[in-house]
VOGU-3710 file (C-alpha; in Angstrom, 3 decimals, decimal comma):
1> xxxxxxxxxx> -176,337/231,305/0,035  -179,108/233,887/-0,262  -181,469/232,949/-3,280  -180,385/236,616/-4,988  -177,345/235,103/-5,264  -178,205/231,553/-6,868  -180,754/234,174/-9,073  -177,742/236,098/-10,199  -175,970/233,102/-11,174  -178,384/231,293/-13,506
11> xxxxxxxxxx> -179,525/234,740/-15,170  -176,061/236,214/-15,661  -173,960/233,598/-15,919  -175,250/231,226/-18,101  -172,313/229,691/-19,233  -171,158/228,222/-16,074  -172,144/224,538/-15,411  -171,810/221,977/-13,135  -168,025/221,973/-13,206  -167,827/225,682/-11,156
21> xxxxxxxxxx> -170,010/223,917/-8,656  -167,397/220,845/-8,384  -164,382/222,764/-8,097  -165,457/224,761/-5,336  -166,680/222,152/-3,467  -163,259/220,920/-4,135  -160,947/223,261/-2,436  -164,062/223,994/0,276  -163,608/220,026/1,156  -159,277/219,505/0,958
31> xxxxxxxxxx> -159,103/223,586/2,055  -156,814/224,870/-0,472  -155,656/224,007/-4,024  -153,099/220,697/-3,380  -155,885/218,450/-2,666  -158,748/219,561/-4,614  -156,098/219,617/-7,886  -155,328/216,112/-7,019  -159,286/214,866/-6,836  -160,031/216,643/-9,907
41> xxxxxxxxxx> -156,966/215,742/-11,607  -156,003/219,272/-13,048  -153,011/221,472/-11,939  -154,235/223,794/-8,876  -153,803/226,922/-11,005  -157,033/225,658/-13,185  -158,238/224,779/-9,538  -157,489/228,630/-8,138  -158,567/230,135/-12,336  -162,209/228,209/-11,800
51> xxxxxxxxxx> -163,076/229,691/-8,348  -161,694/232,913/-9,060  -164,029/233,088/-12,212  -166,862/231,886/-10,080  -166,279/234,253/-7,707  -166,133/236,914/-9,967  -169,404/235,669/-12,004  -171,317/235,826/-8,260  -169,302/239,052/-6,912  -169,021/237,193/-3,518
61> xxxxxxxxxx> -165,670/236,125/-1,986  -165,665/232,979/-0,590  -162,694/232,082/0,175  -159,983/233,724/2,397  -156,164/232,537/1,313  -153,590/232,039/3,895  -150,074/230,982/3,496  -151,610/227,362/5,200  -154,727/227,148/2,731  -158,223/228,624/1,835
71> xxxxxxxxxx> -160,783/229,644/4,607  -164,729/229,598/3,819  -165,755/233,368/4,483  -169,690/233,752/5,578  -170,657/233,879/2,382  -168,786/230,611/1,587  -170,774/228,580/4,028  -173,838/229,780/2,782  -172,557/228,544/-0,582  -171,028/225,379/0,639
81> xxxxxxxxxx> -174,669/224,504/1,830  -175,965/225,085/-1,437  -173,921/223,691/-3,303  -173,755/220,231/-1,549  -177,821/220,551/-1,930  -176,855/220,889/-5,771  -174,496/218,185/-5,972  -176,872/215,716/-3,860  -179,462/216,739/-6,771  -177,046/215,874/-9,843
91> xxxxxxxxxx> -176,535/212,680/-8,423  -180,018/211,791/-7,388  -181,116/213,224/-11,550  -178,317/211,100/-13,026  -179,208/207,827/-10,834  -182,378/208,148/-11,647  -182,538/208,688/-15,537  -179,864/205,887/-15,258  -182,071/203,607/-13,187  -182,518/201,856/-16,547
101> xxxxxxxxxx> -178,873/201,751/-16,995  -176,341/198,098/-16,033  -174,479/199,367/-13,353  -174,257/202,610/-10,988  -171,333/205,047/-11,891  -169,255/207,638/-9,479  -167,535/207,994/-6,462  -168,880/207,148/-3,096  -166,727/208,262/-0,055  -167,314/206,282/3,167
111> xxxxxxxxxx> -166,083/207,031/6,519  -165,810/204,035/8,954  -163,428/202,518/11,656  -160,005/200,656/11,035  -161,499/197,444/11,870  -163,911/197,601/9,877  -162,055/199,170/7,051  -158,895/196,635/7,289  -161,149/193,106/8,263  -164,401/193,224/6,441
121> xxxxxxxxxx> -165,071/195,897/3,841  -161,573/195,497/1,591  -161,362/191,758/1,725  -165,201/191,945/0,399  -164,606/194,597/-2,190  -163,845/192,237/-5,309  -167,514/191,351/-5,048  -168,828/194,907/-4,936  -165,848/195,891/-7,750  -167,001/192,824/-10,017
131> xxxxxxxxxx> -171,386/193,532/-9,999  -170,233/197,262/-10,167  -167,731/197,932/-12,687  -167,865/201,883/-12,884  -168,663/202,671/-9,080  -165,274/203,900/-7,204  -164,856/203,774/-3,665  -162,827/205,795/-1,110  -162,343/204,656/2,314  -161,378/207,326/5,048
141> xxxxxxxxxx> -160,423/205,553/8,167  -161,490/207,577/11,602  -162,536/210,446/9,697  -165,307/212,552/12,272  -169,179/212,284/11,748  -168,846/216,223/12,192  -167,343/215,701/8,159  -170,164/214,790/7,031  -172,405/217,920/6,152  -168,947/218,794/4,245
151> xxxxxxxxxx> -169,398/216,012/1,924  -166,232/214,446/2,865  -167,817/211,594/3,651  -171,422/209,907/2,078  -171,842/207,637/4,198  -170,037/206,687/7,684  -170,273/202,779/8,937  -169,727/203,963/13,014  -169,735/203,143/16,262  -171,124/206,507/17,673
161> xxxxxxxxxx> -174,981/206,974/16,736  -175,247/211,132/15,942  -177,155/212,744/18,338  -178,927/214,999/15,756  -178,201/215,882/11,624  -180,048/215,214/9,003  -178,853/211,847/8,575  -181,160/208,560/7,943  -179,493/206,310/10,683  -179,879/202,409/11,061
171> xxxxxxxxxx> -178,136/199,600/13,203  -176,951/197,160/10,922  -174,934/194,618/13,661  -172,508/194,835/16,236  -169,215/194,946/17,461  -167,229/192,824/20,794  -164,445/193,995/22,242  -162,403/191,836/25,184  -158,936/192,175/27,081  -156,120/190,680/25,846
181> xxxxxxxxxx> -152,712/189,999/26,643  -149,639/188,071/24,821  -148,760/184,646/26,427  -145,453/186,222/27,327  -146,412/188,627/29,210  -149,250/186,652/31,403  -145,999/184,122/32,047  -144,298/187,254/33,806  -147,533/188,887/34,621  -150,315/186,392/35,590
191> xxxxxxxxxx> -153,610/186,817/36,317  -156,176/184,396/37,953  -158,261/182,937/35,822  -161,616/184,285/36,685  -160,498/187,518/37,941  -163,133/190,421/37,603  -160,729/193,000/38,259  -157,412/193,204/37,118  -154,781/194,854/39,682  -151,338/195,710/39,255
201> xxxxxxxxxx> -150,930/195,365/35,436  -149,783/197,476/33,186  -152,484/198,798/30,382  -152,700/200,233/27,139  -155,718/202,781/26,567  -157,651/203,918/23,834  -156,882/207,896/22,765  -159,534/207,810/19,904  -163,057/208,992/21,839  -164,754/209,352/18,350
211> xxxxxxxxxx> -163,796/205,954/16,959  -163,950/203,569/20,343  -166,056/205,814/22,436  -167,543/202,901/25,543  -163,197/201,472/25,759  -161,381/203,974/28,012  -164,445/203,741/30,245  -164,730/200,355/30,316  -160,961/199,694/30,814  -161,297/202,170/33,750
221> xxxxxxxxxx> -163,896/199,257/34,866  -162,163/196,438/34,327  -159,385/197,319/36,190  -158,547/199,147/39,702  -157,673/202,883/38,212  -154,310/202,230/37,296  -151,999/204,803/35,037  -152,337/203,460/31,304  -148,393/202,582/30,179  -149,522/203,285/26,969
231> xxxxxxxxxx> -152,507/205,505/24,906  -152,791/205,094/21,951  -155,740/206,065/18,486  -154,683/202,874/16,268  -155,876/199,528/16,252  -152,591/197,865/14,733  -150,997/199,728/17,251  -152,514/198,370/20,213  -152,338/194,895/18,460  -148,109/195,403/18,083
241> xxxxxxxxxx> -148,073/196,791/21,346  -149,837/194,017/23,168  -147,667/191,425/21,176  -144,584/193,334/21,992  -145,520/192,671/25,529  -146,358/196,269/26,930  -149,377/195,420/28,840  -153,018/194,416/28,611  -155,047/196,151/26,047  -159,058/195,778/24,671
251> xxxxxxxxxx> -158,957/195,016/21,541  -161,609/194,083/18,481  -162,179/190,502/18,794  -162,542/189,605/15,283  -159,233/191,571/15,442  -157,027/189,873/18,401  -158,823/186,485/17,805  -155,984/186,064/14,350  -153,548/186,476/16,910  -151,746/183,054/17,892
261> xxxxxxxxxx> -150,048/184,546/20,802  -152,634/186,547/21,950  -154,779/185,094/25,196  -158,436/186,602/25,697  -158,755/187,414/29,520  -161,823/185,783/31,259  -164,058/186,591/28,322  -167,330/186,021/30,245  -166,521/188,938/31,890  -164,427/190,882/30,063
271> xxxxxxxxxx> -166,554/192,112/26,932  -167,287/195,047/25,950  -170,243/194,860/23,024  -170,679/198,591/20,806  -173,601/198,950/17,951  -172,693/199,806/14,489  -174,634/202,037/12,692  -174,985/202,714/9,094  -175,167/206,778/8,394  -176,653/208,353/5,484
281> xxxxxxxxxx> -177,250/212,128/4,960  -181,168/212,078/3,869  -180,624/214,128/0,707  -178,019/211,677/-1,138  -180,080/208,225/0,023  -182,331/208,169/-2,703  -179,455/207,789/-4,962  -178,790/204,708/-6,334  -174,741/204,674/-6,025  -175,429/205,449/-2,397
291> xxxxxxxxxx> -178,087/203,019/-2,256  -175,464/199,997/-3,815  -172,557/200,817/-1,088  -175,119/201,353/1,739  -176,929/197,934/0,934  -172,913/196,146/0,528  -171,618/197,622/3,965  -175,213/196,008/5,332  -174,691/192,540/4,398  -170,997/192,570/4,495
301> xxxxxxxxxx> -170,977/193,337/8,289  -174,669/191,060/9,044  -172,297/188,535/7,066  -170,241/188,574/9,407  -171,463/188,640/12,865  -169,694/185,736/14,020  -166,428/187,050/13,873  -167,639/190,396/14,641  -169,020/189,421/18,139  -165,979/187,197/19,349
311> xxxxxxxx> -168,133/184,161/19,159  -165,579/182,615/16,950  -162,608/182,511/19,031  -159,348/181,034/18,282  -157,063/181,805/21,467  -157,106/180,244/24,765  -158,854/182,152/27,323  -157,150/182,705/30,337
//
């Protein structure tokens, strides 16, 4: 937003606070009312009265409203980019006059993988929950590094390091993939226990080139070009589909390891290791809510290494 316009507001409008800020940012972030009511837990007409009255207080339009939801005009970009600068100032002012304070308070949104997500940062949460009483966490599985400028997302725990952003970025462990197989299918279907290239099988690709970015290539690798059977984006699907027999997949090891039918193909070849990087954008990492989460997904996942690299494996490899 132009500065005239962030002039206007604090001379003329005096009586607006924080709140106009939050509910635009809001419907900017959910585009349109249904979402943004239910975040801010008030019925979307208060959601359409606020912006309306902050659009009126800044004479700017900035949204447009479709039948399908609300589209940022010009002028509502400039604003969005503002007023996540704003926000990330509240919250750095409030963490630090409550530096002094027990515990950290508010809402931290992270972005990560399903693995991740499903196999090391709920089962760990009761910890972070029990030191951190008033600190809420949402989780948004696969959501795009491209979200986070929007704010849909503080921090992201990834497998794809962003090319450029102004994020604070840092490796905090790793990631091993193999190939795996049920035992039922290997008895119909079976390969040679050293093989280095696997010929004639039937395979189940990855779909998701944000989440598991190195696994379509690598399966194209691994194996002499043939047609995938199956694509798909989920991890529990590839685990049901493997079990259900439908061919060989790669899979998270710390995943497909639980898996007591499951056999991990020649894993001294087969393996497949990704970095996992911790993503911050620089203007909320000073705060200390961000901080607390940011400093739990570190140890949580260096915790947990192990499992994480497929050095603790259960099945039999064939």
């Amino acid at each position: 937003m132009h500065a005239a316009i962030i002039s206007i507001w604090f001379s003329e409008s005096r009586n607006m606070n924080w709140n106009d800020i939050r509910y635009f940012l809001a419907v900017a972030r959910h585009s349109g009312l249904t979402g943004a009511a239910k975040q801010l837990g008030v019925s979307q007409s208060t959601v359409a009265r606020r912006v309306e009255t902050l659009e009126a207080a800044l004479r700017t339009r900035f949204f447009e409203r479709h039948t399908h939801g609300y589209q940022l005009t010009e002028e509502g970009r400039e604003m969005m980019e503002k007023a996540i600068a704003i926000e990330g100032s509240m919250a750095e002012i409030a963490d630090d006059l409550g530096e002094r304070d027990i515990q950290p308070s508010g809402m931290v949104r992270v972005a990560t993988i399903e693995t991740l997500a499903n196999q090391i940062i709920i089962p760990n949460l009761p910890a972070l929950q029990n030191a951190n009483p008033a600190l809420q966490l949402g989780i948004a599985i696969n959501a795009s590094l491209s979200r986070l400028p929007q704010r849909e997302a503080d921090i992201a725990l990834r497998l794809c390091r962003p090319e450029q952003g102004p994020y604070a970025v840092k490796r905090v462990g790793g990631i091993s993939f193999g190939l795996y197989a049920s035992r039922a299918y290997l008895e119909r279907h079976p390969i040679a226990k050293n093989a280095t290239l696997i010929t004639g099988h039937r395979l189940i690709m990855w779909g998701d080139p944000m989440a598991y970015t190195a696994l379509p290539r690598a399966m194209r690798l691994w194996s002499d070009g043939s047609l995938a059977t199956l694509v798909l984006d989920s991890v529990q699907a590839q685990v049901l589909a493997v079990k259900a027999g439908v061919g060989i997949g790669i899979l998270p090891c710390i995943t497909a390891d639980d898996e007591d039918h499951f056999v991990r193909i020649n894993p001294a070849h087969y393996l497949q290791d990704e970095d996992i990087w911790l993503i911050v954008p620089n203007d909320l990492r000073r705060a200390k809510r961000i901080r607390v989460v940011s400093d739990f997904l570190t140890q949580v996942v260096q915790r947990n290494q192990g499992i994480l690299a497929g050095t603790s494996t259960r099945n039999k490899a064939a």
